[in-house]
Backbone of each chain as ProteinMPNN parsed JSONL, in Angstrom:
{"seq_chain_A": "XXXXXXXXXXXXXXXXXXXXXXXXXXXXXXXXXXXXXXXXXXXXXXXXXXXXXXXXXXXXXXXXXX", "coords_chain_A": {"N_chain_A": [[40.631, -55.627, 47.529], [43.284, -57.509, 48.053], [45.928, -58.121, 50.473], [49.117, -58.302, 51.4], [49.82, -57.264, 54.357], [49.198, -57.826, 57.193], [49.807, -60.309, 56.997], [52.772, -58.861, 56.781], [53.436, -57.545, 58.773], [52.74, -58.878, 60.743], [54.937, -60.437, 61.179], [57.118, -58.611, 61.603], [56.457, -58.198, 64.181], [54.91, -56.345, 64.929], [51.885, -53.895, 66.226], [49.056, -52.612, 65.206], [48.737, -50.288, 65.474], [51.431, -49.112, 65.948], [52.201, -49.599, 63.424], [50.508, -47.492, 62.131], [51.511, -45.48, 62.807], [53.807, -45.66, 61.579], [53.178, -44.915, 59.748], [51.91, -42.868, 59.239], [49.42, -42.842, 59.459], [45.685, -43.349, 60.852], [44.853, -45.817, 62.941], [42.82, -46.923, 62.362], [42.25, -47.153, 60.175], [44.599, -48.905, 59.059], [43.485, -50.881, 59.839], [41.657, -51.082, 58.442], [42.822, -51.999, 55.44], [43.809, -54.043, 56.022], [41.674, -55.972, 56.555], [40.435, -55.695, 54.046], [38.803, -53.602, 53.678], [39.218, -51.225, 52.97], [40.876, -49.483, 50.007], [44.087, -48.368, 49.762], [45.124, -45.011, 48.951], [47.404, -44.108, 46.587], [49.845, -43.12, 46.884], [50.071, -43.368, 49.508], [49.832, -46.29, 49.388], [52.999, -46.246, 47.987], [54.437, -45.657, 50.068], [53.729, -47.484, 52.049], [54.834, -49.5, 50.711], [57.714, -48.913, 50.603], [57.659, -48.71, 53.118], [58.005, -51.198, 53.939], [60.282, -52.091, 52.442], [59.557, -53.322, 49.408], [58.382, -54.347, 46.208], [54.839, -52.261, 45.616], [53.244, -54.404, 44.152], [54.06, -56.6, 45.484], [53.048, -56.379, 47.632], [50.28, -55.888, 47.41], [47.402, -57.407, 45.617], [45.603, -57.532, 43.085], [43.706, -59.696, 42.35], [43.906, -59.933, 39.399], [45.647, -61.721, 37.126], [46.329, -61.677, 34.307]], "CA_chain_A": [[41.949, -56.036, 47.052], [43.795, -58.624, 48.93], [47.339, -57.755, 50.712], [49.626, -59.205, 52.604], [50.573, -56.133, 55.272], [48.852, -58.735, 58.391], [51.467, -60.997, 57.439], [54.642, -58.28, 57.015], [53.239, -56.685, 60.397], [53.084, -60.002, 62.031], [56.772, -60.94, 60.739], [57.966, -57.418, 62.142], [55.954, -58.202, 65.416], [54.496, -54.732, 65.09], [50.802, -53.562, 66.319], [48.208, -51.841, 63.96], [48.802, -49.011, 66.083], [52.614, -49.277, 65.373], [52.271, -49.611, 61.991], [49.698, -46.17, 61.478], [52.363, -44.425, 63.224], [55.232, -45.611, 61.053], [52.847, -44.459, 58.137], [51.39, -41.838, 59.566], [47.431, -42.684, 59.275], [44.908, -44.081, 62.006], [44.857, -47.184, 63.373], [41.434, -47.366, 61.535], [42.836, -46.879, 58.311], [45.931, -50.035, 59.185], [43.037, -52.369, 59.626], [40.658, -51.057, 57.309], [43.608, -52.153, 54.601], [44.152, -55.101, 56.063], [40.645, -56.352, 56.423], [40.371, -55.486, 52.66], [37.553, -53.152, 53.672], [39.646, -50.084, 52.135], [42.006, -49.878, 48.935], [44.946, -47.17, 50.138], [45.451, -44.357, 47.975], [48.748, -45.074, 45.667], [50.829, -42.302, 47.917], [50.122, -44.383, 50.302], [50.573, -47.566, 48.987], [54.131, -46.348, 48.351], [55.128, -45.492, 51.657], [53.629, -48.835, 52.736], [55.906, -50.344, 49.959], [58.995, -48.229, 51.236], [58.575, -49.252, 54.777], [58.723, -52.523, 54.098], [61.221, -52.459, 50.875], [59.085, -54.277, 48.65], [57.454, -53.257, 45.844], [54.117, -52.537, 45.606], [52.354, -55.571, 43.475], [54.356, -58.074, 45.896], [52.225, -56.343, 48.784], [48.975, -55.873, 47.343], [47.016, -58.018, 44.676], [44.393, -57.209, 42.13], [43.582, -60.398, 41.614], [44.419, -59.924, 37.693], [46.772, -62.692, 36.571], [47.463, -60.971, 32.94]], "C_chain_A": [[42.689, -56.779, 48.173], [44.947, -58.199, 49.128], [48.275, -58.688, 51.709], [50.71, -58.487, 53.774], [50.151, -56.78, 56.375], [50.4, -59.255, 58.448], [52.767, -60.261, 57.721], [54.314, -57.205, 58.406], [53.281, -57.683, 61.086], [54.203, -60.013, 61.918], [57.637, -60.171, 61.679], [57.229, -57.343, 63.693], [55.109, -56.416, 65.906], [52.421, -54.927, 65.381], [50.412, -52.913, 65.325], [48.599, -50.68, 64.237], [50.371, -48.324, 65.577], [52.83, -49.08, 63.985], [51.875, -48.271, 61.387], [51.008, -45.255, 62.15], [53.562, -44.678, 62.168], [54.96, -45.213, 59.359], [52.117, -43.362, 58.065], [49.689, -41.796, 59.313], [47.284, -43.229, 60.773], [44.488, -45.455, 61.585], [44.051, -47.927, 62.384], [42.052, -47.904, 60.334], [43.979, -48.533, 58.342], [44.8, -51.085, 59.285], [42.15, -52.574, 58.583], [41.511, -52.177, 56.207], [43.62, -53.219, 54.673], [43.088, -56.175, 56.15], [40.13, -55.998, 55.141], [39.221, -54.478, 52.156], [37.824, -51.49, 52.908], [41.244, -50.015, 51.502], [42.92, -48.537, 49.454], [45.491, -46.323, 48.731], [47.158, -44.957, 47.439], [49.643, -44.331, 46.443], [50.979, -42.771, 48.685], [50.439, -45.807, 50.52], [52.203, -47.334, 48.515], [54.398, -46.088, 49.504], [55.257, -47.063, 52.399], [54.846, -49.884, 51.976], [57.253, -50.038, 50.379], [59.685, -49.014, 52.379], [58.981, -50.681, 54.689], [59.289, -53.194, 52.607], [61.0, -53.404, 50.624], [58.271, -53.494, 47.878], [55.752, -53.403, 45.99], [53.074, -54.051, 45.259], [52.714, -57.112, 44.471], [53.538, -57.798, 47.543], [50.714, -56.549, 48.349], [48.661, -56.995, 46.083], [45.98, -57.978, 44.279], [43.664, -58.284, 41.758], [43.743, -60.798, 39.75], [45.666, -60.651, 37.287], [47.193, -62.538, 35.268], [48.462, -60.322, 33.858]], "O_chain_A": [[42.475, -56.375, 49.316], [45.443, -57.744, 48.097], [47.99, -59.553, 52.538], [51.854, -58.838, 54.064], [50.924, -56.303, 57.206], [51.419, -59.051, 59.109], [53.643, -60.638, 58.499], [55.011, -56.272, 58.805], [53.86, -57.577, 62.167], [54.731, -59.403, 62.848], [58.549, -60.632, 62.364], [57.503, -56.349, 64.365], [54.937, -55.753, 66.929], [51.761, -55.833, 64.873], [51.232, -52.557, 64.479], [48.851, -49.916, 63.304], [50.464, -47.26, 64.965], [53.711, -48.338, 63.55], [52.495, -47.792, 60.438], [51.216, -44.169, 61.609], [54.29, -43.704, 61.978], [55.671, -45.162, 58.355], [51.7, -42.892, 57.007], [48.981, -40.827, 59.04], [48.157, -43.477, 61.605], [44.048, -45.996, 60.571], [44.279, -48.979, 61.786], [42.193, -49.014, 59.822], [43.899, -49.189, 57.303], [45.076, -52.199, 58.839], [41.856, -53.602, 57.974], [40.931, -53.253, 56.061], [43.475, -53.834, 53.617], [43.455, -57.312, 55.852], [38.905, -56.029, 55.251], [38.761, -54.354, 51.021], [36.944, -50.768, 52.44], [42.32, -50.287, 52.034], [42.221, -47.526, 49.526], [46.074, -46.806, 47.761], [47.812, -45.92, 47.839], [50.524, -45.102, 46.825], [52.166, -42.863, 48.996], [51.053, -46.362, 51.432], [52.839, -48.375, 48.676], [54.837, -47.178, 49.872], [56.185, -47.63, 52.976], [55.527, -50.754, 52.519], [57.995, -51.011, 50.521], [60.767, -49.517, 52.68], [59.966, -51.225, 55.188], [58.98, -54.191, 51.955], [61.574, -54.409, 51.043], [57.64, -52.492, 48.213], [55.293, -54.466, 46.409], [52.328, -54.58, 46.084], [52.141, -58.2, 44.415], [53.427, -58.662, 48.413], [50.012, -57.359, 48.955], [49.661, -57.475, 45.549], [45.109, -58.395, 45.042], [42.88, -58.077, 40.831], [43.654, -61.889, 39.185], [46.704, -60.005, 37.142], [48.235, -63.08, 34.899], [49.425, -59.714, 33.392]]}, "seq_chain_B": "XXXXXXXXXXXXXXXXXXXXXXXXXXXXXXXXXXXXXXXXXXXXXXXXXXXXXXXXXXXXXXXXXXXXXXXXXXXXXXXXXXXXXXXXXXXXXXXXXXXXXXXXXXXXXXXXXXXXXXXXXXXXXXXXXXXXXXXXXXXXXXXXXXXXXX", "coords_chain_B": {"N_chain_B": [[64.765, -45.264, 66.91], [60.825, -45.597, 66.772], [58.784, -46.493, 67.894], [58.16, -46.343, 71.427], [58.376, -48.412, 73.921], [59.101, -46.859, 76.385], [57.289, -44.913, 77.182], [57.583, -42.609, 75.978], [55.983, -40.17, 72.96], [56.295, -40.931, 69.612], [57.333, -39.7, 66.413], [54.815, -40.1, 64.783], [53.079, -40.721, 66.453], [52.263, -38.872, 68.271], [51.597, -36.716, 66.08], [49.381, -38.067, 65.329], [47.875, -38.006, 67.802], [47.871, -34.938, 68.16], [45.991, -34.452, 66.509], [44.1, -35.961, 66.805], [43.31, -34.752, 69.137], [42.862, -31.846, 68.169], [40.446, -32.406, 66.211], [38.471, -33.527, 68.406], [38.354, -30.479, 69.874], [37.441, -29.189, 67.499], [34.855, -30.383, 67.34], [34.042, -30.442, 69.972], [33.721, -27.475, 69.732], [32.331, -27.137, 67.648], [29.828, -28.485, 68.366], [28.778, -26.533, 70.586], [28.723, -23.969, 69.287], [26.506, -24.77, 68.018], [24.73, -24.654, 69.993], [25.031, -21.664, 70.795], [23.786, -20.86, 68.9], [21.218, -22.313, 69.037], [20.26, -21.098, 71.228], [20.098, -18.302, 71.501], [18.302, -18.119, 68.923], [15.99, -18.548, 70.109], [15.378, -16.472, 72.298], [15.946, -14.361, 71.401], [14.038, -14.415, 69.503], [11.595, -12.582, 67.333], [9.369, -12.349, 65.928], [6.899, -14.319, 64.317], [6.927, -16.883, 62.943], [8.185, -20.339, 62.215], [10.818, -22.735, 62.521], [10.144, -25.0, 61.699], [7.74, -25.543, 60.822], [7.791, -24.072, 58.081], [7.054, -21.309, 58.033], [8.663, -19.268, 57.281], [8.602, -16.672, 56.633], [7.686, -15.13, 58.617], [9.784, -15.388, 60.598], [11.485, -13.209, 62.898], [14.81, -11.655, 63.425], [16.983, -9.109, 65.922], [19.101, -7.801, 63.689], [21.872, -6.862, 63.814], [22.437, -9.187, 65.543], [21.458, -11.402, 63.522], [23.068, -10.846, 61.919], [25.507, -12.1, 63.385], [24.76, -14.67, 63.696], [24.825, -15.799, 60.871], [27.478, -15.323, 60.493], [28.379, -17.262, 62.328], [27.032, -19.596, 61.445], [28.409, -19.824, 59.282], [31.307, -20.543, 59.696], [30.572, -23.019, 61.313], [29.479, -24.538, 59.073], [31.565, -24.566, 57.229], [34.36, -23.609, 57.253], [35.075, -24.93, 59.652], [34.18, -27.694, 58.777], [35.701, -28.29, 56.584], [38.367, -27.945, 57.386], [38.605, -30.11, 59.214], [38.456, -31.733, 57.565], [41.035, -31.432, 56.393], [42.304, -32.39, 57.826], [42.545, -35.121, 58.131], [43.054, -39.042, 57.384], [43.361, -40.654, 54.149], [41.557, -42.957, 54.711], [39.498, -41.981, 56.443], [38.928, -39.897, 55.125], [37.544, -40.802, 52.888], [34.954, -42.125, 54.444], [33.972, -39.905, 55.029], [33.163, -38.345, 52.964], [31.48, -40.481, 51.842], [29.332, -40.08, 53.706], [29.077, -37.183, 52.262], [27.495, -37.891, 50.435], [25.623, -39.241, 50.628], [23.703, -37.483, 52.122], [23.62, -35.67, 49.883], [22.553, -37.26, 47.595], [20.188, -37.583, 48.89], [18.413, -35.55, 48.944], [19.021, -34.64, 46.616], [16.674, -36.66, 45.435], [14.825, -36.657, 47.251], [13.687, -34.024, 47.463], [11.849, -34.076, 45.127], [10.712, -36.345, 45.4], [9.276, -35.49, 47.57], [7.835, -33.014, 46.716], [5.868, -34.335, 44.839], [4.305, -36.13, 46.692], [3.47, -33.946, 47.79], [2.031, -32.757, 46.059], [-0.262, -35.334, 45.745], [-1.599, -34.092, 47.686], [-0.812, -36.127, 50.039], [1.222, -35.302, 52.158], [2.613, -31.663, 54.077], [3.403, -28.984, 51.833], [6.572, -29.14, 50.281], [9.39, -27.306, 52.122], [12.114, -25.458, 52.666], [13.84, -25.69, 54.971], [13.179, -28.325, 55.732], [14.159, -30.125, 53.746], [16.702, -28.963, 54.535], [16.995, -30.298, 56.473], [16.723, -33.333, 55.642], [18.866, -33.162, 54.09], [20.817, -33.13, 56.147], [20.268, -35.02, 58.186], [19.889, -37.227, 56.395], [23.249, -37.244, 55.552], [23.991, -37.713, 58.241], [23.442, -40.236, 58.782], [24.618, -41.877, 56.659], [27.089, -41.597, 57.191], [27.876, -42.882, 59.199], [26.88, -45.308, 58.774], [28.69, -45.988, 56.811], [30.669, -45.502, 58.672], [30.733, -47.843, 60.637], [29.546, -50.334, 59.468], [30.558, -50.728, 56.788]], "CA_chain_B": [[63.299, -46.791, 67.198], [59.486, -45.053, 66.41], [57.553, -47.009, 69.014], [58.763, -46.271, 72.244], [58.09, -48.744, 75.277], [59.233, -46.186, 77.881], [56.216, -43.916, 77.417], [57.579, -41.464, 74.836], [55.273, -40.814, 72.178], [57.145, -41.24, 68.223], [56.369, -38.469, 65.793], [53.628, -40.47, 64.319], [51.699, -41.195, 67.255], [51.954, -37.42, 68.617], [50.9, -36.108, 65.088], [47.669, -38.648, 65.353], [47.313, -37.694, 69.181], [47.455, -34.0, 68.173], [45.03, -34.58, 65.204], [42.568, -36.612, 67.346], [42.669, -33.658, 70.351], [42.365, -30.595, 67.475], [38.998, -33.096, 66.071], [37.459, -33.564, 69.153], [38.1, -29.543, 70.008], [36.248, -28.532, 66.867], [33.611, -30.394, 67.07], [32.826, -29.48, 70.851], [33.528, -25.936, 68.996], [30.892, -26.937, 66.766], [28.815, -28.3, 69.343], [28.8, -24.827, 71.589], [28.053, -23.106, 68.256], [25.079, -24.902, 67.666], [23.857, -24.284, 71.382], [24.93, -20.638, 71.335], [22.67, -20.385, 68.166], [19.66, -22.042, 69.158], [19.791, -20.189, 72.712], [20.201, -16.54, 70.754], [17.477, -17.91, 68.169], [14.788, -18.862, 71.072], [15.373, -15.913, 72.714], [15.894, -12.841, 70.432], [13.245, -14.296, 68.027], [10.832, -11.278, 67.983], [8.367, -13.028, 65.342], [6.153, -16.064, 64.744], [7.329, -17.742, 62.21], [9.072, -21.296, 62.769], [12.202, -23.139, 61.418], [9.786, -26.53, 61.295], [6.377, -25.317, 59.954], [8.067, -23.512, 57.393], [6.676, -19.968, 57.949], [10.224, -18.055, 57.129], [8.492, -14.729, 56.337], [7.754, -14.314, 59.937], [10.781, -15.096, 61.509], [12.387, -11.825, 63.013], [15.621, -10.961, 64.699], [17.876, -8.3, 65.828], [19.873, -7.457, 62.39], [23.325, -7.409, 64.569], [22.255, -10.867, 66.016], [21.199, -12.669, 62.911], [24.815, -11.038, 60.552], [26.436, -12.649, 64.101], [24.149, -16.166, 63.675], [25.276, -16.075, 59.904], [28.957, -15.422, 60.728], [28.617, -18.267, 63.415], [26.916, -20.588, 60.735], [29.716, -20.343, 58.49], [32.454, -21.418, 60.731], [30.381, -24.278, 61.889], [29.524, -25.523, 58.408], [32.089, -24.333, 56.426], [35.45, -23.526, 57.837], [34.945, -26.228, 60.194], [34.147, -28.744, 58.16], [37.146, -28.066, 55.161], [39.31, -27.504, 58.457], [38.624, -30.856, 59.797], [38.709, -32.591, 56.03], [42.43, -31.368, 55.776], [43.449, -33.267, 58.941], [42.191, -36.698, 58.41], [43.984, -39.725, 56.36], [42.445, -41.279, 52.948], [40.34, -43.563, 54.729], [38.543, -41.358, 57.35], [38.307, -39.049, 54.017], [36.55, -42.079, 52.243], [33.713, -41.863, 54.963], [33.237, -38.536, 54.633], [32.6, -38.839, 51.314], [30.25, -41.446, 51.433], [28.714, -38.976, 54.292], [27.887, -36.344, 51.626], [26.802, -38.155, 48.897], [24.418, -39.733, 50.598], [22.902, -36.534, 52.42], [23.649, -34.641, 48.313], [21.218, -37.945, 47.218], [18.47, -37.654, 49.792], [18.064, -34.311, 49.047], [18.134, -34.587, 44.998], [15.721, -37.332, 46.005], [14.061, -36.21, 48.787], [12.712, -33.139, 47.457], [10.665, -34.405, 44.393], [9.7, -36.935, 46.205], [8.107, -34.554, 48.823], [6.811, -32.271, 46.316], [4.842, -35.356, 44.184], [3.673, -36.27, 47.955], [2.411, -32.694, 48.674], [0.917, -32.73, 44.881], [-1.313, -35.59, 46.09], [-2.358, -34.46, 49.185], [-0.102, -36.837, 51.316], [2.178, -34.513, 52.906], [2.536, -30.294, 53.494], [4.542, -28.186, 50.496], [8.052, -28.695, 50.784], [9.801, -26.186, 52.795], [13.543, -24.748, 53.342], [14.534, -26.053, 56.64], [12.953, -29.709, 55.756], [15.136, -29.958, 52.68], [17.93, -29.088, 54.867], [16.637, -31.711, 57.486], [16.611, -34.451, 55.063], [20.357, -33.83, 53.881], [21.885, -33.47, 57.88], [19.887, -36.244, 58.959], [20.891, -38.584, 55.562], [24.463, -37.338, 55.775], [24.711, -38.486, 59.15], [23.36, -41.976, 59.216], [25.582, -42.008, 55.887], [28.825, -41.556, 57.398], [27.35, -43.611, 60.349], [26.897, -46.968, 58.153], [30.36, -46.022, 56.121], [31.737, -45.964, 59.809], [30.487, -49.046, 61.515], [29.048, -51.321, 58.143], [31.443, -51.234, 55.546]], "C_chain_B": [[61.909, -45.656, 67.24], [58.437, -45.277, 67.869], [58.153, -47.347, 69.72], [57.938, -47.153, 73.511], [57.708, -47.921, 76.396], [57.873, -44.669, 77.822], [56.343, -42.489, 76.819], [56.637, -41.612, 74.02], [56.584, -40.309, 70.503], [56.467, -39.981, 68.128], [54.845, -38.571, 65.574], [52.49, -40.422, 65.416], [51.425, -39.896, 67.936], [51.295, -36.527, 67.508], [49.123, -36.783, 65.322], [46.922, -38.141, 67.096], [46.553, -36.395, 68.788], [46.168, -33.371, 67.137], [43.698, -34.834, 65.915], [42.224, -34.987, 68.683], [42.225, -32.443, 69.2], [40.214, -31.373, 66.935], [38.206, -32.651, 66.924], [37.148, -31.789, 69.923], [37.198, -28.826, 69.193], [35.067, -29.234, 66.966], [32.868, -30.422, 68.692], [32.546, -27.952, 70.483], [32.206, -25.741, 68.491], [29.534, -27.188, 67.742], [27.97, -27.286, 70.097], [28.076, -23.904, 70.608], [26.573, -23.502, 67.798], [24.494, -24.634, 68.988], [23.612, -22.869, 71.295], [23.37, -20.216, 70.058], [21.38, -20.593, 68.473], [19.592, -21.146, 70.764], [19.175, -18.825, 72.013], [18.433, -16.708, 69.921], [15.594, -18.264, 69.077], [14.538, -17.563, 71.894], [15.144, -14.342, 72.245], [14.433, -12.937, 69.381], [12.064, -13.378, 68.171], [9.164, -11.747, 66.856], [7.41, -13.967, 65.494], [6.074, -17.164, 63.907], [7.812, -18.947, 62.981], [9.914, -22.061, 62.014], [11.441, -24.725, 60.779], [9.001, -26.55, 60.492], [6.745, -24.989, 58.474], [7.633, -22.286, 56.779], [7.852, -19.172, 58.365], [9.655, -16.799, 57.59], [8.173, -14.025, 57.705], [8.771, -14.541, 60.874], [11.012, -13.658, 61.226], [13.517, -11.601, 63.844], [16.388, -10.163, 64.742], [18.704, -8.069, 64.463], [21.123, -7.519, 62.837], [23.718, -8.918, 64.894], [22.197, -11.834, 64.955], [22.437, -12.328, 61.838], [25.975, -12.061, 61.857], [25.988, -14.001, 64.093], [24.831, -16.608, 61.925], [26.857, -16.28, 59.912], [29.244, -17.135, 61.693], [28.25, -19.757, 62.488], [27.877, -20.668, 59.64], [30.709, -21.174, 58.598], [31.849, -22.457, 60.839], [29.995, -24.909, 60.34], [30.187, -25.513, 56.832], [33.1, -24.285, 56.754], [35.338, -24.762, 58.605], [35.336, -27.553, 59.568], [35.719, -29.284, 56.947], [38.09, -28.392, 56.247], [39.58, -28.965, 58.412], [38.761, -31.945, 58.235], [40.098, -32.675, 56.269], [43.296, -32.331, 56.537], [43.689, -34.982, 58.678], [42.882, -37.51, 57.269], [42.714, -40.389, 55.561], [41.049, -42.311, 53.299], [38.933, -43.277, 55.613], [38.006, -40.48, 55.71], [36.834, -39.8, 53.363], [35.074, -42.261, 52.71], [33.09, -40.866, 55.278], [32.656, -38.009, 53.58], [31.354, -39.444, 50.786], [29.539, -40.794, 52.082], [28.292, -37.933, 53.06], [27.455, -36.878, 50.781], [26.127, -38.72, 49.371], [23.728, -38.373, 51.458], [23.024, -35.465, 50.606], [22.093, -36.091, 47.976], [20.397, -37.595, 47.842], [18.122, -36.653, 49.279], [17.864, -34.572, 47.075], [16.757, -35.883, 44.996], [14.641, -37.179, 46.332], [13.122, -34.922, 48.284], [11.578, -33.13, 45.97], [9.704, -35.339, 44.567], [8.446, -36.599, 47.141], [7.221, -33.878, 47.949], [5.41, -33.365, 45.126], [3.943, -35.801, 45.7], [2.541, -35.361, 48.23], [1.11, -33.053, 47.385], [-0.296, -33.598, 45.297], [-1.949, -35.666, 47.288], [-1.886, -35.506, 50.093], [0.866, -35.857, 52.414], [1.898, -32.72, 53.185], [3.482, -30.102, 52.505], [5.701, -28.509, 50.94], [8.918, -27.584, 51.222], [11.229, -26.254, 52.972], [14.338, -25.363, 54.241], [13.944, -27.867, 56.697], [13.769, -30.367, 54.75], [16.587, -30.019, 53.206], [18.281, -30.01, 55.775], [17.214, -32.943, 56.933], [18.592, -34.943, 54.994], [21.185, -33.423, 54.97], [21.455, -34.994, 58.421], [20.557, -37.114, 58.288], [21.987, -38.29, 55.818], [25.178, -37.916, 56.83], [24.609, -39.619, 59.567], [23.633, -42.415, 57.976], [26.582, -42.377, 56.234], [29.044, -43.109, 58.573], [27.532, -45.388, 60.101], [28.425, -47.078, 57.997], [31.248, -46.415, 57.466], [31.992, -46.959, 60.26], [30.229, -50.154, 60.19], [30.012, -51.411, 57.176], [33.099, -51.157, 56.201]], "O_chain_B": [[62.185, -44.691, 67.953], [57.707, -44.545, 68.537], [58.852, -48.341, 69.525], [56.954, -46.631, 74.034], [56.712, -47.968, 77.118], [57.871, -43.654, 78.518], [55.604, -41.521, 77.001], [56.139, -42.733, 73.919], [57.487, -39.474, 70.551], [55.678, -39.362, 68.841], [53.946, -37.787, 65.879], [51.302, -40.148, 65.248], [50.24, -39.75, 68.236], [50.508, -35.652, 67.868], [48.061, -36.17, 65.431], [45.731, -38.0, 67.375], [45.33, -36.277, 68.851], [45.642, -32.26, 67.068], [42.617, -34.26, 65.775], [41.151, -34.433, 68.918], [41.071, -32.057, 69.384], [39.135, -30.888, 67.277], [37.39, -31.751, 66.73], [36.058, -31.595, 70.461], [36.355, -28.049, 69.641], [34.083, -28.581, 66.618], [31.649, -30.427, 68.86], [31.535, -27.316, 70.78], [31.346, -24.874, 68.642], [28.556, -26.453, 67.88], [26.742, -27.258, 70.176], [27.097, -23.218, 70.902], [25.712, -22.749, 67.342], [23.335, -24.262, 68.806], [22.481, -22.451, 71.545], [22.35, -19.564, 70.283], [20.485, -19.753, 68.38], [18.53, -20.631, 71.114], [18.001, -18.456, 72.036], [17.533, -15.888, 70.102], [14.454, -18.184, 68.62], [13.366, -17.479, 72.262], [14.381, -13.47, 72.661], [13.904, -12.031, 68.737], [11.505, -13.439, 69.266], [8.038, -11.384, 67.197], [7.072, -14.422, 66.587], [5.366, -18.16, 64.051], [7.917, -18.852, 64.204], [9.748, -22.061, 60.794], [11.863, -25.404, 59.843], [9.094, -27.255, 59.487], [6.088, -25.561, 57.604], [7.684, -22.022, 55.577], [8.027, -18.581, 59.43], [9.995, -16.077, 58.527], [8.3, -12.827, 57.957], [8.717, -13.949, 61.952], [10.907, -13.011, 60.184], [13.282, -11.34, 65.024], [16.926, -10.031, 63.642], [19.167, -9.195, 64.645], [21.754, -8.377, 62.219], [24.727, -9.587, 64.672], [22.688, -12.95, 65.124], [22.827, -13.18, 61.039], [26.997, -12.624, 61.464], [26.859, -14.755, 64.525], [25.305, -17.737, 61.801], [27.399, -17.263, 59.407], [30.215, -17.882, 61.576], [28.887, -20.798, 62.651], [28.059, -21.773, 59.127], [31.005, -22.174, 57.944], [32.578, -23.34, 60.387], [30.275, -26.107, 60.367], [29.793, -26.021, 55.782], [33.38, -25.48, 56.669], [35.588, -25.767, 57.94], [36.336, -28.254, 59.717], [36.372, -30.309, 56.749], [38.774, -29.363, 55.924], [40.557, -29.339, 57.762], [39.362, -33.014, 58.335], [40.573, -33.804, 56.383], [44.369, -32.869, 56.264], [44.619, -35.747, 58.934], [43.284, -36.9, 56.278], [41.576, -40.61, 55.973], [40.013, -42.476, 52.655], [37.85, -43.861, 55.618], [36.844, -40.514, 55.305], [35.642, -39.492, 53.366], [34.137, -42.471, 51.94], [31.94, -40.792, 55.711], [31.679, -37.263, 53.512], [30.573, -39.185, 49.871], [28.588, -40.501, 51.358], [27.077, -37.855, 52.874], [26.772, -36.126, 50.084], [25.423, -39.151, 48.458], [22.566, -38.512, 51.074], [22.259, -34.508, 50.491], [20.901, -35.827, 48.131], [19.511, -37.096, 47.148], [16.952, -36.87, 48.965], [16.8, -34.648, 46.459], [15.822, -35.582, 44.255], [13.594, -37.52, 45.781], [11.957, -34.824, 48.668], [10.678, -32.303, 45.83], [8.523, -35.396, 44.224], [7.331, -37.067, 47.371], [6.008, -33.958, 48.141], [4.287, -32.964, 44.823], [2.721, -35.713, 45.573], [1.389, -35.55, 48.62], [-0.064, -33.402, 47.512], [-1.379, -33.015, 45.314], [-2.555, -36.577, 47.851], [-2.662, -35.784, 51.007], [0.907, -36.156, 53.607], [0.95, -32.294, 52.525], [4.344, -30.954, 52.289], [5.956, -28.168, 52.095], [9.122, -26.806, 50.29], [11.597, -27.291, 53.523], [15.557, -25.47, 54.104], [14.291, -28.58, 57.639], [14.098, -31.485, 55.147], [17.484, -30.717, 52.731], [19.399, -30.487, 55.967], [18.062, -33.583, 57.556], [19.284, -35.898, 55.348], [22.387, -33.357, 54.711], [22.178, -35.852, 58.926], [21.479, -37.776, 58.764], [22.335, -39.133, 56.645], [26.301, -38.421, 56.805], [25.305, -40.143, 60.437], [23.02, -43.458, 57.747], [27.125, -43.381, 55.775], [29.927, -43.959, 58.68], [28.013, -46.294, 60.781], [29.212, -47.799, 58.61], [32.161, -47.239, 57.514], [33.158, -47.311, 60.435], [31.177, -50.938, 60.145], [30.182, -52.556, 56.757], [34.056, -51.484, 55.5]]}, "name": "protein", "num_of_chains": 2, "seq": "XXXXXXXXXXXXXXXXXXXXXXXXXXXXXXXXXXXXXXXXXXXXXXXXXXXXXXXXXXXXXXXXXXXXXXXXXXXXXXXXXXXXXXXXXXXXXXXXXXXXXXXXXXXXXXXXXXXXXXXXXXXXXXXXXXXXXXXXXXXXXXXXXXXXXXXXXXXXXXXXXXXXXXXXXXXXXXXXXXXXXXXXXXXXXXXXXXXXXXXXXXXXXXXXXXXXXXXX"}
């Protein structure tokens, strides 16, 4: 699934490292996501939506255009 | 502010610190536990059985020693393991996951495979402790790929 948490972590000048801390996972896990190599549970995907007040669907994308 | 310059650590990064030091304590825990066992089981073993051949019926040891080798194999692959599940986030989970299901396959696998093997005379009978071989060994060059490959 394709996201765009690289870009709203570059924007916010924040590290991967930075980021697992402000979401509480490992580092692993902040690039896994972002290297598209793992989909984040939905508990998780809100938080990520929280921190950076937006909702989910405008961070992540399913590719599904219905 | 979360992410401190001056060498504080945030909540987050002290929760993952104290996560990664409890980890690496159980599993020298676990480590130690597998030493103290095979020391005890090289030493006490009073039989002539072996854990490879797969002659069980003659292992023998102390009856105190082997309810304290059972107590000791619990913890290490039971408590332990659940323990160390509860700590980790969705995507360390994810490769733990893929870790047993591929040592649960080898093994539903693995052991009709062996016993059609033995049937024609390629291999010995399938045995106990090779069975359990199959799914430590697959489980861990499971988790191993999941870690580094995907």
């Amino acid at each position: 699934m394709k996201n765009r948490l690289k870009v709203l972590r570059a924007e916010r000048d924040w590290s991967q490292a930075e980021l697992a801390e402000r979401l509480d996972v490992s580092r692993q896990a902040v690039n896994a996501i972002e290297t598209g190599k793992h989909d984040p549970s939905l508990p998780l995907a809100f938080r990520i939506a929280r921190l950076f007040d937006m909702r989910i669907e405008d961070i992540f994308d399913d590719g599904d255009v219905a | 502010m979360i992410w401190n310059s001056n060498g504080e650590l945030g909540p987050g990064e002290a929760r993952n610190r104290q996560r990664d030091r409890k980890q690496w304590l159980y599993i020298g825990f676990a480590g130690a536990i597998g030493g103290v066992i095979g020391l005890f089981t090289g030493i006490f073993d009073q039989g002539d059985g072996s854990l490879f051949t797969g002659d069980w019926a003659d292992l023998k040891l102390p009856p105190a020693l082997a309810i304290l080798l059972a107590v000791m194999l619990f913890g290490g692959f039971v408590v332990l393991p659940i323990s160390g599940f509860r700590m980790i986030d969705d995507y360390k989970r994810e490769q733990n996951l893929i870790g047993f299901t591929g040592g649960c396959v080898s093994v539903l696998a693995g052991f009709p495979i062996w016993a059609a093997l033995h049937a024609g005379g390629f291999s010995p009978a399938p045995h106990a402790f090779g069975v359990f071989a199959i799914a430590f060994v697959s489980m861990t060059a499971s988790f191993l790929y999941a870690r580094w490959r995907l």
